[in-house]
N, C-alpha and C positions, 0 to 999 in steps of 0.2 A: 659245124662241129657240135656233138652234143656231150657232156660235160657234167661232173658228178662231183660229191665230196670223196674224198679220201679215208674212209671209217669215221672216227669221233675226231680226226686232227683239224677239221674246219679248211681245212684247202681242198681248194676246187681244182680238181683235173679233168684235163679231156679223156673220153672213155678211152678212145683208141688213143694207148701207146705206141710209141717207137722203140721200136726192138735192135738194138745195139750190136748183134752177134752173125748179120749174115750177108756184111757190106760186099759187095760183088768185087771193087781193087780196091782191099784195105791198104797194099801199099800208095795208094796215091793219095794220101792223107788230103790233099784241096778239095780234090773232086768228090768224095765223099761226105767233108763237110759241109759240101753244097745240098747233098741228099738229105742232110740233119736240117740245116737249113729253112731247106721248101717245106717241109713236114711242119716247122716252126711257122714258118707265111701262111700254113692253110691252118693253122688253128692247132697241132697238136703242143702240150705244155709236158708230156710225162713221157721220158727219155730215158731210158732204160739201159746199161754199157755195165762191165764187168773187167776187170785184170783178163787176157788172156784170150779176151774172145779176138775174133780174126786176126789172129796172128800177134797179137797185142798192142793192138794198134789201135781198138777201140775207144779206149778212153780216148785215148790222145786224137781220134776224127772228133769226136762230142767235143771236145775239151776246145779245138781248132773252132767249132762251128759257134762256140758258145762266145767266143769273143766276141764275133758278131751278131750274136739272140743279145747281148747286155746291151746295144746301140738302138735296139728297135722298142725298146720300153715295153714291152711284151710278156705277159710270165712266163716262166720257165719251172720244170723243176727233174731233179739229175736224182738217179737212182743206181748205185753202184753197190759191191759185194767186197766181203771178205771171208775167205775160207780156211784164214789162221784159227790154230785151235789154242794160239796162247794169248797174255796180253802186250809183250814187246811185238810178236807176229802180226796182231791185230792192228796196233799202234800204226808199224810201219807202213802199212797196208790202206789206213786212213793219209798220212801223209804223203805215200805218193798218188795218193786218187786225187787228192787234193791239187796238188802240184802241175798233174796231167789233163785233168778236167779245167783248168781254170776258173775254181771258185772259191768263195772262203769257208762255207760249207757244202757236206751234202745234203740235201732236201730227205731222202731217204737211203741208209745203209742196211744194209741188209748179214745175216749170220748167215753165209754162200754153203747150199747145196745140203741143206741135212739130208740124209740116207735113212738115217734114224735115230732114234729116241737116246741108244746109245751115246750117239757123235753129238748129239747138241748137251748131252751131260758130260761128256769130257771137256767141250768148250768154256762149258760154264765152270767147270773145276781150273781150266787150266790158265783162266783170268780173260777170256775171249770177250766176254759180257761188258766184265765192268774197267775193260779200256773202250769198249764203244761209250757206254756212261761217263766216264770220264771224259771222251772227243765230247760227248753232249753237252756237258758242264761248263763244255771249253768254246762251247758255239763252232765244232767245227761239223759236226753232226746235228742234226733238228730232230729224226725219228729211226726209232730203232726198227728194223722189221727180219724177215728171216725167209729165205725162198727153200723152197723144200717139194720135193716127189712125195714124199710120206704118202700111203692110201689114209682113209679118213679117221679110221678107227687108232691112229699111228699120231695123226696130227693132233687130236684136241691130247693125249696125252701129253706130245709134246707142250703146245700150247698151257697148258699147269706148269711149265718148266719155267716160263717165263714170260712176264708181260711184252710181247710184241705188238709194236703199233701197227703192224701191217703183213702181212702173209706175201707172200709170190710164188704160184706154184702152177705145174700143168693144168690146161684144163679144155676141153673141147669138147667136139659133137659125138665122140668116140671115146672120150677116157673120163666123160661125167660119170660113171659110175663109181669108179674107183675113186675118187674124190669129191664130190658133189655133199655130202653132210660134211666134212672136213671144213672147206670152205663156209659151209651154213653157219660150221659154231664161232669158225672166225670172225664171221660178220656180224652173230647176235654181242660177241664180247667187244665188240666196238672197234674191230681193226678192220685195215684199209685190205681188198682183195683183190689181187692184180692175177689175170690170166696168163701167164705164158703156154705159146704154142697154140693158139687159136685154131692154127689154118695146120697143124699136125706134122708141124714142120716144112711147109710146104706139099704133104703129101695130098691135100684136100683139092688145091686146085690144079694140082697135075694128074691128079687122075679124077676128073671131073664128071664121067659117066659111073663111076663109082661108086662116087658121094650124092649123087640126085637125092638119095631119101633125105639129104637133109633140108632139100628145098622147101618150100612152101608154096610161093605162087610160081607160076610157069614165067614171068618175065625178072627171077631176078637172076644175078652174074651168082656163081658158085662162093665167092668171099663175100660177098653180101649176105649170102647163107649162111656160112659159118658163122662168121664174127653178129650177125643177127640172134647166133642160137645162144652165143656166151653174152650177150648184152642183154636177152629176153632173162636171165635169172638175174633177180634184182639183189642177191648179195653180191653179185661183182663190179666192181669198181672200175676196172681196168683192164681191158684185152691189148696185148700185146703182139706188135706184126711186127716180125724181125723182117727190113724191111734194103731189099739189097741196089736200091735203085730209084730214081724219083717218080718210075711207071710204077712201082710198086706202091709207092707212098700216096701217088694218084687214085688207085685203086682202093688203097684203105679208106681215104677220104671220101670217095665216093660210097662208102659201104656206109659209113659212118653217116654221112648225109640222107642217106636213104632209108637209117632205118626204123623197123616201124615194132613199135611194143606191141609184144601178143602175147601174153602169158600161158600159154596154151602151146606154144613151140616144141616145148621139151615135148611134152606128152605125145606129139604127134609123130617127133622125131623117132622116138623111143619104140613106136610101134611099127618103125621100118627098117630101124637097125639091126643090119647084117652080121650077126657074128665074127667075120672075119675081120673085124672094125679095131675090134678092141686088142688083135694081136700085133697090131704094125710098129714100125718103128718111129720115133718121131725125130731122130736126128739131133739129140741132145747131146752126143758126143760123151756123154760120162764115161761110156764103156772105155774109154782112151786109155787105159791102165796094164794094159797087156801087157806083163814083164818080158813075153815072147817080142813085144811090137809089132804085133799083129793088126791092122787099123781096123778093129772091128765093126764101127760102125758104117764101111764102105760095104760091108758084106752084108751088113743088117741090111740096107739103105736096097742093094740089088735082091735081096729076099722078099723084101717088099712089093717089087713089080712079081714073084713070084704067087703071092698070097691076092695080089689086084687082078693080075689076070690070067692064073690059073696055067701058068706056061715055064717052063722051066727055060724055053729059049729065051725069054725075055727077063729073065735075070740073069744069063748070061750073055745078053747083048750090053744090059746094063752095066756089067763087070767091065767087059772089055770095051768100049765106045765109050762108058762114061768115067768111070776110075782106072780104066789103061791096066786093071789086073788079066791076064790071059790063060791063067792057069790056078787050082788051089793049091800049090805045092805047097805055098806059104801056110796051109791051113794045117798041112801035117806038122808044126810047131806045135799047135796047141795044147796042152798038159793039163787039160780041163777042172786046173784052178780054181775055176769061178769067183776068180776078179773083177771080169766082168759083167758075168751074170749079177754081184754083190752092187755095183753101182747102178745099174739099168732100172729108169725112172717108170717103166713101163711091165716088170717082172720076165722080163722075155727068155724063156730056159736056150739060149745062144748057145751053148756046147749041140745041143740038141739040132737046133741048127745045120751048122757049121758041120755034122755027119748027114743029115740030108743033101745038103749042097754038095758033098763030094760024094755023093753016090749017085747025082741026078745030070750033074756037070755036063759028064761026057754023052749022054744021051739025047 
């Protein structure tokens, strides 16, 4: 495993995190713990979990697995979110992480999900801040940090807003543009920078003749690529593989053990990357907001196989074989709101969409 400091906080974590959000049977709370587990026996220490994710059963698998990381004398360190914007909401939000996780603090919490500049100034008005300050005071919290989409020019303002020990935001072989000086300034002010979404939500190694340009030499596996190309920029700290399985956790590990520092990765990346890179979805789920209830990220998700390969039957295979949708009726609800365009980590004009798709459907 290879292994870094945390910004200026002096703990050491492993590069490759555990990504909390994409347990394959989050109802089987044992068997999952075992996934958290193995990831723990091979070396990873930065565990990543959130209210909400897989059904909200996330914590509560970490929380399961953590009983038994406390028996092996081994670090550990637990990184959870809140997305109250008051301080009783905040408060609450620390005490059952608490409760759920099995610990008596968290290592790092996080101000969940800024959109923008606006929403982390309502937090801060609305006392979201300074009851994290307060759990800090109280030793039930060690580091403040803030996970956030913002493009870069979005973050360092944020970042004036408040001293954050630690960022958590997209970042990969595909959406380093939009973010990539963001994260720079995070790292020159001393905080800790974790990547989520390395592998593009999974889309990098399922369409793997795709992503080639990010390769480098001809013998490595497609996640080795990736998570190679977010560990070659030395302000990151942390890449995160939401990790659904102990194959998967195997895989990361192996990425992780193989990789090789080349400062020269981007550069080379950059002069093979496809345009159609920077438009996909990466399966963040924000868009989940549809007052229609429309799941739009299922729709985003089969658009994607449309933008990979160029085929319209193949995002309607995708619809129907893999989300069991058979028709876009449901897509005539839509009142093009842009609710969810307003959440979308990625800027993706989704109404826009969502009228291509029903004009190409039946074709």
């Amino acid at each position: 495993m290879i292994y870094t400091h945390y910004g200026n906080t002096g703990i050491e974590v492993s590069r490759l995190g555990f990504g909390g959000m994409r347990f394959e049977k989050p109802a089987d709370i044992d068997a999952m713990a075992e996934v958290v587990l193995h990831a723990h026996n091979l070396g990873i220490t930065y565990f990543d979990t959130a209210p909400f994710y897989c059904e909200d059963k996330s914590e509560i698998i970490i929380g399961t697995a953590i009983k038994e990381m406390k028996k092996s004398g081994k670090p550990f360190y637990i990184s959870t979110k809140s997305g109250g914007d008051t301080e009783l909401d905040v408060r609450k939000s620390i005490e059952k992480s608490l409760k759920r996780l099995n610990v008596d603090s968290i290592d790092f919490f996080h101000c969940w999900c800024i959109l923008s500049v606006a929403r982390l100034k309502k937090r801060i008005k609305g006392g979201a801040m300074k009851a994290m300050e307060d759990a800090k005071e109280e030793g039930l919290i060690k580091h403040i940090a803030v996970s956030t989409h913002l493009p870069a020019e979005r973050m360092e303002e944020a970042f004036g807003l408040y001293p954050f020990e630690g960022v958590t935001c997209g970042f990969n072989a595909f959406n380093y543009r939009m973010r990539g000086e963001g994260v720079k300034i995070a790292n020159s002010m001393g905080m800790g920078v974790v990547a989520m979404n390395p592998l593009a939500g999974g889309a990098i190694p399922q369409f793997e003749d795709k992503f080639s340009f990010i390769k480098k030499y001809p013998d490595q596996k497609i996640i080795e690529s990736a998570l190679n190309f977010v560990w070659n920029e030395e302000f990151i700290d942390v890449a995160l593989v939401g990790c659904r399985n102990k194959t998967d956790v195997d895989e990361a590990v192996a990425a992780a053990k193989a990789f090789r520092p080349d400062p020269s990765w981007r550069s080379e990346v950059e002069s093979r990357s496809p345009d159609f890179a920077e438009n996909l979805c990466t399966g963040c789920r924000y868009c989940e907001v549809c007052p229609e209830k429309i799941p739009v990220f299922k729709y985003m998700d089969a658009y994607n196989n449309f933008l990979l390969r160029k085929d319209w039957k193949s995002m309607k295979d995708c619809l129907k074989y893999f989300w069991g949708i058979h028709d876009l009726s449901e897509l005539e609800k839509c009142t093009e709101c842009g609710a969810c365009e307003k959440k979308c980590t990625q800027h993706i004009e989704i109404t826009k969409r969502f009228k291509k798709m029903r004009k190409h459907f039946d074709n």
